[in-house]
C-alpha positions, 0 to 999 in steps of 0.5 A: 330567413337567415342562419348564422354567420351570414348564409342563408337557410332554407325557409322549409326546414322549419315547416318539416321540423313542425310538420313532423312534430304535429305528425307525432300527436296520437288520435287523443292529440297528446303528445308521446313522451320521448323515448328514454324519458321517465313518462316514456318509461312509466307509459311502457311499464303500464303497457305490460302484463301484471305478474300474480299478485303476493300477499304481505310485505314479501321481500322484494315487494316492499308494500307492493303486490306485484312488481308491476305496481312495484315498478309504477310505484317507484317511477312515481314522481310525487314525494311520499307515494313510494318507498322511497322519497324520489328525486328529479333530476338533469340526465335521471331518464330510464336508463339510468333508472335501470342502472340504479335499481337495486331490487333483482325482482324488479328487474327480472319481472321487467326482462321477462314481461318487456319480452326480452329473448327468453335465454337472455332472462334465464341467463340474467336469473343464473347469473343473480342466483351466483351473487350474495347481496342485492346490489350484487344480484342486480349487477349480475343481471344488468351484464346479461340484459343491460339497457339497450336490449330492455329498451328495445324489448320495450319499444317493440312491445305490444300488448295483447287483451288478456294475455294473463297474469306472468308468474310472480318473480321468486 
């Protein structure tokens, strides 16, 4: 084999590169999303624990019952399932997901059931309790939980069989 500009490539890169890609598949033989993905991103929303459910068209809630479902909804990449009309997009992965929401309810519930430090969720609700519009709300909880430390509360997290139902984000 022969890489660019005339050197020559060791042949096994490409068999490790394809080995550990194989190496990835799960035991049903998919393939896991990428981290950071919106498929990693939903697959990990689904992993955690509902919150108790509300009855009604709840602010914050819109026509879901809980903010898991809330979540799922909104992540939905079909036109017409959520709220709001989705659009695909080059760089519109998790993180900017999060960046972009504007729901404090959303975000709180995703904080607490992801298993961010509990101080930091507590900090996050202060801080949204001091701002008078949602987007200032949102805001307020991003700078005390920004993304890094949801993502890694995320991917550290681990489902456990009835674990119950989280209380609903007031």
């Amino acid at each position: 084999m022969r890489a660019a500009a005339g050197r020559r490539m060791d042949w096994r890169i490409p068999m490790i590169s394809l080995f550990i890609g194989l190496s990835c598949a799960l035991a049903d033989g998919s393939v896991p999303a990428e981290q950071g993905s919106i498929e990693w991103f939903i697959e990990a929303v689904r992993r955690l624990p509902p919150d108790e459910p509300v009855e009604g068209r709840r602010p914050g809630y819109n026509k879901y019952q809980t903010q898991k479902d809330h979540w799922l909804g909104w992540l939905e990449a079909k036109e017409n399932t959520g709220t709001y009309l989705r659009k695909t997009a080059p760089g519109r992965d998790a993180r900017w997901v999060y960046n972009h929401i504007v729901e404090p309810k959303m975000l709180l519930w995703l904080i607490r059931a992801s298993g961010v430090r509990p101080e930091l969720v507590q900090a996050a609700a202060r801080a949204a309790e001091g701002a008078s519009s949602l987007a200032g709300k949102s805001a307020a909880i991003r700078r005390q939980v920004p993304w890094p430390e949801v993502a890694a509360a995320l991917t550290a997290f681990k489902s456990e069989p009835d674990e119950g139902l989280l209380p609903s984000v007031k």
